[in-house]
N, C-alpha and C positions, 0 to 999 in steps of 0.2 A: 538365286542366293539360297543357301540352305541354313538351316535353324534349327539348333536344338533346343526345348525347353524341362526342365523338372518340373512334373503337374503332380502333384499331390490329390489325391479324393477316388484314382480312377483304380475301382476294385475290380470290372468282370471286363467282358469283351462288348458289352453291352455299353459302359463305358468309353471305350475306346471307340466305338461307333459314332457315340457323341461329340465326341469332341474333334472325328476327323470330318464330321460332319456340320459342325459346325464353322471349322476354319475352311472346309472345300465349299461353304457359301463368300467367302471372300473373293472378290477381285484378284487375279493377280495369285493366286495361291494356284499352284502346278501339282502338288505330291503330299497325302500327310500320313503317316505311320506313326499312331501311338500303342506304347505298349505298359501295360497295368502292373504288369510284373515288375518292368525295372523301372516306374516311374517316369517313361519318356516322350516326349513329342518331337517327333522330326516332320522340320515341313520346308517343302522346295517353293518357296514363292519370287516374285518378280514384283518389285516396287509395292510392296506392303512392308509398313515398318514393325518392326519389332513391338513395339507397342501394340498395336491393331490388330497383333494376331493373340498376346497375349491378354488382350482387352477379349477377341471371341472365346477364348477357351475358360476365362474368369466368370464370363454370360453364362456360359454352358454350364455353374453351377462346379468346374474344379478351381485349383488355388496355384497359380506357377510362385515358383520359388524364384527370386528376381535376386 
């Protein structure tokens, strides 16, 4: 299943590091591409809900826009 999110806070690539780093610790998370520029997170997971992944990238210290 794939998912887009709007994350707000991610300014460098340093950034985006964290946060695909934080959701490629998830169960069940297959792919994540975020990018700082247009504010996005795409992630290919299987049986993680939308919540859980939005719950690791809020840990990881950015803001999804829900």
């Amino acid at each position: 299943m794939e998912q887009s999110f709007t994350v707000t806070g991610m300014a460098c690539d340093g950034c985006e590091a964290n946060v695909e780093s934080a959701l490629g610790e998830l169960d069940g998370v297959d792919a994540v591409e975020a990018d700082h520029e247009r504010d996005t997170v795409e992630v290919s997971a299987a049986d993680v809900s939308t919540s859980d992944l939005a719950a690791a990238i809020e840990d990881a210290g950015y803001e999804v826009d829900r």
